[in-house]
C-alpha positions as CSV (number, residue, x, y, z in Angstrom):
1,X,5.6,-13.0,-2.7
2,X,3.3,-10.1,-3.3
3,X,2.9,-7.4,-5.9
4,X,0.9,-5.2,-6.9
5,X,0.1,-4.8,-10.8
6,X,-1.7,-2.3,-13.0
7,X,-3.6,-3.4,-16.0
8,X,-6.9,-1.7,-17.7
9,X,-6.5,1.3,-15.3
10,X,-7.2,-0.8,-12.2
11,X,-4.7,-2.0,-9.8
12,X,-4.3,-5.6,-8.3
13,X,-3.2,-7.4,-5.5
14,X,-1.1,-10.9,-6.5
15,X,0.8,-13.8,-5.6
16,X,1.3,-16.8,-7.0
17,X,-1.1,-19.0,-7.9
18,X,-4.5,-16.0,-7.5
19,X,-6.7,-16.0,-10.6
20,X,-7.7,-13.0,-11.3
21,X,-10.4,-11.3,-13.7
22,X,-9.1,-8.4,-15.6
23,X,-10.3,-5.8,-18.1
24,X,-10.3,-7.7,-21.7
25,X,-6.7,-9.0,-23.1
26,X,-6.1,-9.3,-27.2
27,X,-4.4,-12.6,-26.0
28,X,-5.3,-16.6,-26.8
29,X,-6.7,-18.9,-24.6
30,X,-3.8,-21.0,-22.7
31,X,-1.0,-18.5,-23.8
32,X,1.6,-16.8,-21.4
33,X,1.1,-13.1,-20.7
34,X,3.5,-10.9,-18.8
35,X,2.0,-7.7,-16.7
36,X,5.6,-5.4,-16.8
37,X,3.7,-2.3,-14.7
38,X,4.7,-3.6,-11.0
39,X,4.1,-0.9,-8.7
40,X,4.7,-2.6,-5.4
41,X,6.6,-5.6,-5.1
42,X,7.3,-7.8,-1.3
43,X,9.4,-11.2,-1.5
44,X,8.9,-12.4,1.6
45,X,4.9,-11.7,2.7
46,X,6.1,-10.0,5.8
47,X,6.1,-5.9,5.0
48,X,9.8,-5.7,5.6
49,X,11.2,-6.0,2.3
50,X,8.9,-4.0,0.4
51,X,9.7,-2.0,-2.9
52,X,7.8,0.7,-3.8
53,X,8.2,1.8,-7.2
54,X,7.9,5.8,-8.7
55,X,5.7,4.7,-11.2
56,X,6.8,1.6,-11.7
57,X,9.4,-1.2,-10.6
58,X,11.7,-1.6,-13.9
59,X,13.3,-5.0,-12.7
60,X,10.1,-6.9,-11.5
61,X,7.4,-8.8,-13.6
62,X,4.5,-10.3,-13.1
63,X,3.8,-13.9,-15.3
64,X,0.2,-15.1,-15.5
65,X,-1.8,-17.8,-18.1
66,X,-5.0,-17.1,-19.8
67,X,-7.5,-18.8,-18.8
68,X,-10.7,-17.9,-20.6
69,X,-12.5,-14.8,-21.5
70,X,-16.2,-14.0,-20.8
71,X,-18.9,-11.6,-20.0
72,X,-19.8,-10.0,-16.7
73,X,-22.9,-9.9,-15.2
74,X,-25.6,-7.8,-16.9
75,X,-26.0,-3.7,-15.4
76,X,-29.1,-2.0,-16.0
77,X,-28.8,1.3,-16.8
78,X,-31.7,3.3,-16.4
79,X,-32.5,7.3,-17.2
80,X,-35.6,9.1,-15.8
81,X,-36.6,12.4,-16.6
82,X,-39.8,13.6,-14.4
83,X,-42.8,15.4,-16.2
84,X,-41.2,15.1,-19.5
85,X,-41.8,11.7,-21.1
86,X,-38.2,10.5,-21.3
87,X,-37.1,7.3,-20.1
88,X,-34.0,5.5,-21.3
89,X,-33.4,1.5,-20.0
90,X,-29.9,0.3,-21.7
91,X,-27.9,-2.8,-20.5
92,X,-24.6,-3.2,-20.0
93,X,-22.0,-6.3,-19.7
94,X,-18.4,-5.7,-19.6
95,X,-15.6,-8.0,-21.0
96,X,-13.2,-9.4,-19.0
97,X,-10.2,-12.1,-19.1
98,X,-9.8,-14.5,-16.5
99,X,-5.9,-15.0,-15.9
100,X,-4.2,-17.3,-13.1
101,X,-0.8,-15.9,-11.8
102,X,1.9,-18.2,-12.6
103,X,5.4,-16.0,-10.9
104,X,6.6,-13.1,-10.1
105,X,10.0,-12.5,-10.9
């Protein structure tokens, strides 16, 4: 089984058992969370059977656990402005949820 799910603005490829790290969840540690915006969904692995949703598939969802939440790795951002004395270093780390699909149904 594969599918395809949108969360945070970003779309993901999925099957059972993937963990996956997503844009930050309001969710606890160890609870259930279901992902309801399936936009492609294939039960068998093979290409045949595939369903295509226009957004979304209404009848498919996508189960996964929380597993922990964290930090990414540090960006530098940097701004340079030639000949007039402005520089600007900021870093940057972005928030995300680590969450191990459980089944699509």
């Amino acid at each position: 089984m594969i599918a395809v799910i949108k969360t945070g603005g970003k779309q993901y490829l999925v099957q059972p058992g993937d963990k996956i790290k997503v844009e930050k969840l309001d969710t606890e540690e160890g609870k259930e969370i279901t992902f309801p915006e399936v936009l492609l969904y294939d039960k068998d692995s093979n290409g045949k059977n595939v369903e295509v949703g226009m957004p979304v598939l209404k009848d498919v969802k996508v189960t996964a656990k929380v597993l922990n939440h964290g930090k990414g790795k540090k960006l530098i951002i940097f701004k340079y402005k030639p000949k007039k004395r402005y520089k600007r270093k900021i870093g940057h780390r972005q928030q995300f949820t680590e969450v191990e699909i459980l089944k699509i149904t």
